[in-house]
Structure formats: structure tokens, C-alpha cells
KOLNU-660603 format. One line per field, with one value per residue (C-alpha): residue number from 1; residue in three letters; x, y, z. Coordinates in steps of 0.1 Angstrom, whole numbers, padded with zeros to 4 digits. Example, Ala and Ser with C-alpha at 12.3 -4.5 7.8 and 13.67 -1.06 7.14 Angstrom:
% KOLNU-660603
num	[1 2]
residu	[ALA SER]
east	[0123 0137]
north	[-0045 -0011]
up	[0078 0071]
This chain:
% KOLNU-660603
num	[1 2 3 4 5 6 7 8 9 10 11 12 13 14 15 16 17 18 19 20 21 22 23 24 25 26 27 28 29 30 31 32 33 34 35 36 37 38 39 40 41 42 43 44 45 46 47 48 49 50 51 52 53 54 55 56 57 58 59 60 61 62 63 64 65 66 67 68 69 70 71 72 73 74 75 76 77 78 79 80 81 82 83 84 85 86 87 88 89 90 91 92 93 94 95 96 97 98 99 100 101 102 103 104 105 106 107 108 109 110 111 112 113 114 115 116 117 118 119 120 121 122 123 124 125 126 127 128 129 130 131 132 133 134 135 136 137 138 139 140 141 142 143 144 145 146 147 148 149 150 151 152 153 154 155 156 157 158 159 160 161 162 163 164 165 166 167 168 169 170 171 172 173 174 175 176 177 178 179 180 181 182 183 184 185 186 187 188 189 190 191 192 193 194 195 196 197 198 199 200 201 202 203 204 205 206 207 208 209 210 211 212 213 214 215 216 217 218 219 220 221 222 223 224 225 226 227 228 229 230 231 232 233 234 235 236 237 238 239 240 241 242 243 244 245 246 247 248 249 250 251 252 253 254 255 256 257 258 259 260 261 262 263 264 265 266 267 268 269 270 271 272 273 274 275 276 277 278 279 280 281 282 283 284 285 286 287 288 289 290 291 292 293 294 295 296 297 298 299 300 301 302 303 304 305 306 307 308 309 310 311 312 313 314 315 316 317 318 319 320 321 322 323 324 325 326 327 328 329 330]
residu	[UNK UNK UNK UNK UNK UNK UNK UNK UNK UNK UNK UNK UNK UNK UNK UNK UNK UNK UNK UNK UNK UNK UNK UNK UNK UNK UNK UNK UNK UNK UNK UNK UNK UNK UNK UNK UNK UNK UNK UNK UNK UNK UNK UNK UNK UNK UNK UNK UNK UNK UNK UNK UNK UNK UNK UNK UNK UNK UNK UNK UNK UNK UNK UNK UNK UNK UNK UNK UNK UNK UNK UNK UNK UNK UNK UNK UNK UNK UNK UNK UNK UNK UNK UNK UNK UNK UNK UNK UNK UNK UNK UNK UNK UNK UNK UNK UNK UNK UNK UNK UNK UNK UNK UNK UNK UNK UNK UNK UNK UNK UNK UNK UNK UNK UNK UNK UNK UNK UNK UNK UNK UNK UNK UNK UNK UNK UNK UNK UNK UNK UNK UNK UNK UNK UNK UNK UNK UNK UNK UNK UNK UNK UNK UNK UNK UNK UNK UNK UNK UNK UNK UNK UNK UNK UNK UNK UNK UNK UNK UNK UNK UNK UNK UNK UNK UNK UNK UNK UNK UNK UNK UNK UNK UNK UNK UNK UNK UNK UNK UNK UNK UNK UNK UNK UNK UNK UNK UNK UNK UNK UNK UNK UNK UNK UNK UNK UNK UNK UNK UNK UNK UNK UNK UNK UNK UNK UNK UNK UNK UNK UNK UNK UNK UNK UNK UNK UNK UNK UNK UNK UNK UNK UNK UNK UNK UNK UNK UNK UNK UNK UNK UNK UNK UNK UNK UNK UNK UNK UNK UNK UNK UNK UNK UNK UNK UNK UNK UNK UNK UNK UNK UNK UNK UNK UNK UNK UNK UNK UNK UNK UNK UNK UNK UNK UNK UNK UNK UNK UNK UNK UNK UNK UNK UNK UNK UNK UNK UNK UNK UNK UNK UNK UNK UNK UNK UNK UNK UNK UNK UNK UNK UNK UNK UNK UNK UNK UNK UNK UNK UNK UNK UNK UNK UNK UNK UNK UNK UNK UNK UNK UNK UNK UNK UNK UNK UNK UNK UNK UNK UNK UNK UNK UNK UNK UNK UNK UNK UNK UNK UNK]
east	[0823 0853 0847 0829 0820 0824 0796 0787 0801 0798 0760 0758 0772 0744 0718 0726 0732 0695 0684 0698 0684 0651 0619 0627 0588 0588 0569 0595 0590 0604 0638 0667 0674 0701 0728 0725 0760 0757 0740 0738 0748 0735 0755 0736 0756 0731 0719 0689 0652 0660 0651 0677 0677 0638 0639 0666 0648 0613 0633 0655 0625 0612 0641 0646 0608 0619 0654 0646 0672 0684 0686 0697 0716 0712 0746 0742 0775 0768 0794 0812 0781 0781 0819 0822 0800 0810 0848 0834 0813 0842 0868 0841 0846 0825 0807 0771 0772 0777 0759 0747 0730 0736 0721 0733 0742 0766 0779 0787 0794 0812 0843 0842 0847 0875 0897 0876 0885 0861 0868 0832 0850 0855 0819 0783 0751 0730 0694 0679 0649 0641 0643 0629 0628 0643 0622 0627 0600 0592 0578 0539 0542 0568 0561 0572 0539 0556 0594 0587 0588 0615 0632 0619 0633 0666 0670 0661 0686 0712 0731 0711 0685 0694 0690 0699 0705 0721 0757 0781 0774 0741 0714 0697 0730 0737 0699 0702 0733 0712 0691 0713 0726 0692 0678 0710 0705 0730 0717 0735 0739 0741 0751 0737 0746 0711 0678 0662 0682 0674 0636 0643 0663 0635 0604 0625 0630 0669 0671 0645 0644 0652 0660 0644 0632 0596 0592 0611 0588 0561 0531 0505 0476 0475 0451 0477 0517 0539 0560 0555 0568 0572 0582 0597 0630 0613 0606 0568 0548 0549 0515 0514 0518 0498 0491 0531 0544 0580 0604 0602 0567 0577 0597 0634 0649 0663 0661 0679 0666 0675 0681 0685 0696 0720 0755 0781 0819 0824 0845 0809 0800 0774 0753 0754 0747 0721 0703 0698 0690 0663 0647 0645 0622 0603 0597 0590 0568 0542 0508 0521 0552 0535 0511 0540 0560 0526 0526 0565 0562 0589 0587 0597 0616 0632 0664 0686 0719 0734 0706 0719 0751 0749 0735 0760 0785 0763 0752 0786 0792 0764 0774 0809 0796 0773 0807 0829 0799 0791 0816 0791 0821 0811]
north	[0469 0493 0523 0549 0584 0615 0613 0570 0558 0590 0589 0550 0556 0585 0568 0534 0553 0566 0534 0519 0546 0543 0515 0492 0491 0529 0543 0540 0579 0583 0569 0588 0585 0561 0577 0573 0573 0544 0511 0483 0454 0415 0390 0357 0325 0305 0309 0332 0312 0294 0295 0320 0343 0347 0351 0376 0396 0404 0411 0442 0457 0455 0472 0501 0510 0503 0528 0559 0565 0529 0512 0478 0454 0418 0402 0367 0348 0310 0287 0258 0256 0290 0296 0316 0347 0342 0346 0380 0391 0387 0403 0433 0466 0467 0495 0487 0486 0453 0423 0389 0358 0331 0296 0270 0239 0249 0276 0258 0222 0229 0243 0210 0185 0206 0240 0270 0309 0322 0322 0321 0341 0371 0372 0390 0373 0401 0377 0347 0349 0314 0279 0255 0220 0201 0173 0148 0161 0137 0147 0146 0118 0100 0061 0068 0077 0076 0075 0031 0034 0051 0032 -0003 0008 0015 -0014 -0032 -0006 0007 0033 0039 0068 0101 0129 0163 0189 0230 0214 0197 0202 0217 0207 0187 0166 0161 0151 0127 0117 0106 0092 0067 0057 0053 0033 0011 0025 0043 0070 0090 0126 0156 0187 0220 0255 0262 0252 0268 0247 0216 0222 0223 0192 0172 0191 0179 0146 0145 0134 0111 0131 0164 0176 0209 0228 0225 0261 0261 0237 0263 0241 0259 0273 0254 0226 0203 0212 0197 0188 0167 0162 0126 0139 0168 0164 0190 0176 0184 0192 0226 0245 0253 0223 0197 0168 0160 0142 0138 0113 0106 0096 0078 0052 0076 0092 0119 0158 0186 0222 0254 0280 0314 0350 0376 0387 0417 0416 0406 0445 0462 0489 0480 0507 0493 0459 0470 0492 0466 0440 0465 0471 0437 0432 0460 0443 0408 0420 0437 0421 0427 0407 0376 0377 0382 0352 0332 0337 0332 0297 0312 0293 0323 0319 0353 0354 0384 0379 0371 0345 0331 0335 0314 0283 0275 0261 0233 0227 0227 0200 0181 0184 0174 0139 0136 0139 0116 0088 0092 0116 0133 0142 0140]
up	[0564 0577 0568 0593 0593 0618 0638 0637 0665 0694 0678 0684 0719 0732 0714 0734 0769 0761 0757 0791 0807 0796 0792 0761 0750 0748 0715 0684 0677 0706 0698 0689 0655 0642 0626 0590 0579 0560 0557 0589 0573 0582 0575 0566 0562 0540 0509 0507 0508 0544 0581 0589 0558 0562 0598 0594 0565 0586 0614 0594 0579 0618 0634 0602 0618 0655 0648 0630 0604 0603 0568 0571 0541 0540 0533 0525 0525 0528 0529 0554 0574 0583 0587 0560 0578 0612 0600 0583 0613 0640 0613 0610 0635 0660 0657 0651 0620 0610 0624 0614 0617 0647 0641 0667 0667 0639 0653 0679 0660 0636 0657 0673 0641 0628 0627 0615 0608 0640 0676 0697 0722 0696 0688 0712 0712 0707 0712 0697 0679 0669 0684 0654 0659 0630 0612 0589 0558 0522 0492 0495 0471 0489 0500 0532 0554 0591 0604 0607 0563 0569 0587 0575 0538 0550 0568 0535 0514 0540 0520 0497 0506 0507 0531 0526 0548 0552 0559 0578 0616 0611 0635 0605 0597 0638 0640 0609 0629 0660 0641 0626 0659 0676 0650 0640 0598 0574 0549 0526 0539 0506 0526 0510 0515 0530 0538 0508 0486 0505 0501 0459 0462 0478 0458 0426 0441 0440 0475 0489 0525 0538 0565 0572 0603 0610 0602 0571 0554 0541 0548 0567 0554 0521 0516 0495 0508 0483 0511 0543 0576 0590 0628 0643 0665 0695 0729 0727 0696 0681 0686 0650 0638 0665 0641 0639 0662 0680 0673 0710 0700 0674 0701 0691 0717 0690 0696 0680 0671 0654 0674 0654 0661 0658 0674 0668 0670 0710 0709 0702 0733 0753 0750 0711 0718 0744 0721 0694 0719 0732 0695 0690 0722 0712 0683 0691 0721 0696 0680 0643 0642 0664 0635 0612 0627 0626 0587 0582 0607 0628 0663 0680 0716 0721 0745 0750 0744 0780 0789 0751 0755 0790 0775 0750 0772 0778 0747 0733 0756 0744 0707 0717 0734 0698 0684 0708 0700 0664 0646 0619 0591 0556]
């Protein structure tokens, strides 16, 4: 979005000074309003339905509460594992009124396996949200009972069973990747354009696996799931989800996660990128969105954006050995 009006960005910039100044847990009536000159847009790069585009939808009808006069937009704009929006969100002006949706390891992947149309340097971390381990989840009437079907089948048909995931470079295709290597098998990989459209493909049995994010499978509090995990890729068990284990407990030394949040154009003032980051520990520090997160599965690991922001040089490096071992290209 380019367009701005009179009073957006000197508004932005006393509203964020404020915000410095002051407690983030304050009371939300007393914020200064957000200027309402026109919409804050969120740019999602997957396909509504997923990890990310859920996460990202509670978390606008949060802040519109937590900023007086706010009124955020969803954008979603899937595409080349989440190039597609990351292009648009460091193209955007940075004047608080457009943001969108991190999700690492592809944001930080994908750069490595080929040339893309963003530049990491050119974009904030504003904080992360989300740190979702990725699993390996079956149709509840799938054969395969523990990750040792799994991998006994494949070993019988190597090439021949399918795993989907949200794209090239995505923590789900790097942790199918690891898997492979670990456990000497070869799959066929079907790279979607999100997480939501994995989770059809494996509930219509078009792919015999998927690989989804523990919190993206939609099983808790129903007494039959359609869907099942075999193991989650975390280094301990998630809390809400005790009775699956890790494929470190399956005998697989294999971890990868989702880690999910939002940025701004790196140009974006301070006192902008401050305020949001200060709304949105407002609003994961109170009871109603823990319970909210409890009932959308989000495995909720808030960061601000510096702390963020510091980590991904050594995870980038970590991706890039994946890469240097097992190159995980279509």
C-alpha cells in the first residue's frame, strides 16, 4: 500500500514516542488512538486455513482492540514459499501501515537454495509469536501406527509414498529432508502453497503423509480427529499434546520447527515498530488470548523483534549446513 494521508505518519510518530515513554501493559483505553487514515494491511504468504494465516487473523482482531482506531486487512499472497509476500512487504513504505507475516525456516531457507526478490537485510522483525514443532501427521485410517511403519514401508517402496508439505524450503520439506538422511529412505515430496491445503490433501488421501505443524493439525478436544500425528520434530513434547512423542524418541535425531511472527519494511521508525511490538505484548501477556491460543493450538513463544532478529544468523547457518549435506530442491 503507498498511498498515505496528512496526518498518518506524524500521528504514527507521537503515538510510538508515547509508547516508549510509557509501561507496555498499560490499560488499552489508555492508548492514543491509531490514526485511521486507512486500513493496516497484513501480508500473509500462504493460502488462508494454515499455521500462519490463523495465527495472524486472532492476532489483528487482538491488536484493532489493543490500538484504538486501528482496522487491520488481511492480505494473503501465497506463493514460492513465502517469497511472493516478503518481496511485497520489503517493496511496501514503511510507515506502519503495512506489515506481514514471518515464518522461519523459509524465510530464511529459501534465500539459501536459490535467488529470490527479498533482501533479509531490508526487512524488521517486529516479534514472533509462535514456535510450532513440525510433525509428520496420517490419516486416522492410515496403516501407519508409529514413524517404524513409516519407515519400514518405504524401505519396502522407496519412492513411492508421498509427503506433502507448504513448499520448497519450508520447515516441513527441510524436516522431511532430515528425515530422509537420518533414516537412509526416499519419499516423494508434493509442495503446496500452504498448510491448509496440505491438511485437504492428506484428509482426501491424495498424499499418504503430511507434513503439518503440531498446531496446525486441529485435533484437540475432539474424541475421533480425522487426522493423526506419528511424532513431532520439537526437542521435548508439547504440553498440549503429551501423548506424542519426538522423533528423538523415536531413535531420529531430527528437529525442525515453525517459528511465526510479523516484521515491517527495515526503513519503519522506531517509535512504529516499537509501538506495535508493545501491543503485541500487551496482548499475548493477557488471560483471554492464552485461552484464545489454547483453543487455536498455537504453541505460543513470544519474542520481540531484536531478541528475534538475533537468532537468525545462527539458524541461517544451520539451514545452510542442511543444505551443503542434503540439498532439499524439488
Amino acid at each position: 500500500m503507498t498511498q498515505d494521508t496528512g496526518m498518518g505518519r506524524r500521528g504514527l510518530l507521537w503515538a510510538g514516542a508515547a509508547l516508549v515513554a510509557a509501561p507496555l501493559a498499560r490499560p488499552a483505553l489508555a492508548q492514543p488512538a491509531w490514526p485511521a487514515g486507512r486500513p493496516i494491511e497484513i501480508i500473509v504468504g500462504f493460502a488462508p486455513g494454515g499455521g500462519t494465516d490463523v495465527m495472524l487473523r486472532a492476532l489483528a482482531q487482538a491488536l484493532a482492540a489493543e490500538l484504538p482506531g486501528s482496522n487491520f486487512v488481511i492480505s494473503n499472497r501465497p506463493g514460492a514459499g513465502g517469497e511472493t509476500a516478503y518481496a511485497l512487504l520489503q517493496a511496501a513504505r514503511p510507515d506502519g501501515f503495512t506489515i506481514g507475516g514471518l515464518n522461519t525456516p523459509g524465510y530464511l531457507s529459501v534465500p539459501i537454495e536459490r535467488r529470490v526478490r527479498y533482501d533479509r537485510t531490508r526487512i524488521r522483525a517486529i516479534a514472533r509469536l509462535v514456535d510450532d514443532p513440525s510433525a509428520f501427521v496420517v490419516h486416522r485410517d492410515s496403516p501407519y501406527r508409529t514413524l517404524a511403519d513409516l519407515i519400514a514401508d518405504a524401505k519396502r517402496r522407496p519412492g513411492q509414498i508421498s509427503v506433502g508439505s507448504s513448499g520448497v524450503g519450508t520447515d516441513d520439506h527441510l524436516g522431511l529432508t532430515l528425515f530422509q538422511a537420518a533414516t537412509g529412505t526416499e519419499f516423494i515430496h508434493a509442495p503446496y502453497a500452504g498448510a491448509g491445503l496440505v491438511k485437504n490433501a492428506v484428509l482426501a488421501r491424495h498424499i499418504d503423509v503430511a507434513g503439518l505443524n503440531l498446531g496446525e493439525i486441529g485435533m484437540l478436544g475432539q474424541d475421533a480427529p480425522p487426522l493423526r500425528p506419528l511424532a513431532g520434530m520439537g526437542t521435548h513434547r508439547w504440553d498440549l499434546m503429551p501423548n506424542v512423542p519426538t522423533f528423538r524418541e523415536e531413535g531420529h535425531d531430527v528437529v525442525m520447527t515453525s517459528e511465526r511472527g510479523i516484521g515491517a519494511p527495515r526503513g519503519v521508525p522506531d517509535e512504529i515498530a516499537l509501538r506495535l511490538q508493545g501491543a503485541v505484548a500487551s496482548v499475548v501477556g493477557r488471560p483471554e488470548w492464552a485461552e484464545k491460543a489454547r483453543q487455536l493450538e498455537l504453541a505460543m513463544a513470544y519474542l520481540p523483534g531484536a531478541e528475534w532478529e538475533a537468532q537468525m544468523p545462527a539458524q541461517e547457518a544451520r539451514y545452510r549446513g542442511i543444505w551443503e549435506r542434503t540439498p532439499w530442491q524439488q
